[in-house]
N, C-alpha and C positions, 0 to 999 in steps of 0.2 A: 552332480547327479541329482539334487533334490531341487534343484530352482527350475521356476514354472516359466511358462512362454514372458510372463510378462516381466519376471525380473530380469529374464535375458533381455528383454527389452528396454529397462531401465537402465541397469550396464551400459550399452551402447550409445545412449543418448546423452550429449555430455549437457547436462542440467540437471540439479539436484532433484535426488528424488521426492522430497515435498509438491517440490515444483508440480510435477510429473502426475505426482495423486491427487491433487487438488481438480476438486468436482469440472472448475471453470478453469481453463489451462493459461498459464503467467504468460503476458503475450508484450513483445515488445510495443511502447509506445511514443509518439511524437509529442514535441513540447506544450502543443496548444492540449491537447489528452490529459498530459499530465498536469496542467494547469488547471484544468477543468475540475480532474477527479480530486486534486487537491482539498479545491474547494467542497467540493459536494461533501466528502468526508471529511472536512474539517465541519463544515455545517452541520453534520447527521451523528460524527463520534465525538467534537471536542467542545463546542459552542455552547455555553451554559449560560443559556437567558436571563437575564434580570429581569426583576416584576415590572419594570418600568419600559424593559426591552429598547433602553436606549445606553450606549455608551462611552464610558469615559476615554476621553483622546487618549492615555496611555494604555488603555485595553485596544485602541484598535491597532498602536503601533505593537505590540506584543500577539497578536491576531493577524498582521500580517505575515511576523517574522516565526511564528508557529507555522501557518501555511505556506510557508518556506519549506520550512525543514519537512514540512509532510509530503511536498514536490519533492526533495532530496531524498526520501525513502522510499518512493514510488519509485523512480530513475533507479536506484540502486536495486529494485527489485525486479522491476518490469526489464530495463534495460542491459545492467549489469547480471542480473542471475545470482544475486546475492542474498544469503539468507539473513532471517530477522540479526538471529545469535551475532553473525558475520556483520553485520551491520552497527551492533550494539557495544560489541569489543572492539572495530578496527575501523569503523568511521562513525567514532562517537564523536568525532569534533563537528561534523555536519550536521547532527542533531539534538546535540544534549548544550544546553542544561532544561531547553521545552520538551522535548520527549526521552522517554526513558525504554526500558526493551521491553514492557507491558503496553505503554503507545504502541512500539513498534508492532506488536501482533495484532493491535486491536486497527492498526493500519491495512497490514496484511489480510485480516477478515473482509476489512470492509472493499478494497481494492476486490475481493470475488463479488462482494455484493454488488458494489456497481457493474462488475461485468458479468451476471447475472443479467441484471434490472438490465444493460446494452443487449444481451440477446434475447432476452425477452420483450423487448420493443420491436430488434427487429422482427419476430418472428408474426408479431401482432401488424407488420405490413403487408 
């Protein structure tokens, strides 16, 4: 009796309701996508510059295998429908011991920012 039109509509829709309220809506995507926004957010949320802004070979081998596992939590989010929490308890083997469940949301953030910043390009065609 007290639930509004739209929680009826969240009931019905089988994806979590984070999902659901999030401004820019989680939308599945294809591998070269995820590959893309890996990087972007690995460049924007995790890359910590050196004064010198050049790097030591096992920073970039550890820099690769971080943008791994940041493809590996996009996939589990975009494509699975899997939340951070969900992710942090029951496929920590795909991302830990590089991200932790505090990456995992600052993943989550930025994944709307890029698809922000993709509808805001197209809009500016």
């Amino acid at each position: 009796g007290y639930l509004t039109e739209a929680d009826i509509n969240i009931r019905k829709i089988d994806k979590p309701e984070r999902f659901q309220l999030r401004h820019i809506p989680v939308a599945e995507a294809k591998e070269d996508e995820l590959e893309e926004e890996a990087e972007w957010i690995y460049n924007g949320a995790f890359l910590k510059p050196t004064i010198s802004h050049q790097m030591p070979e096992e920073d970039k081998a550890k820099n690769i295998q971080v943008k791994k596992k940041i493809k590996n939590a996009l996939n589990y989010i975009r494509n699975d429908s899997f939340e951070v929490p969900f992710i942090a308890f029951y496929r920590k083997e795909h991302i830990e011991p590089d991200l932790k469940i505090l990456d995992l949301w600052r993943i989550w953030q930025w994944d709307e920012k890029v698809r922000l910043d993709y509808y805001e390009t197209l809009a500016l065609l």
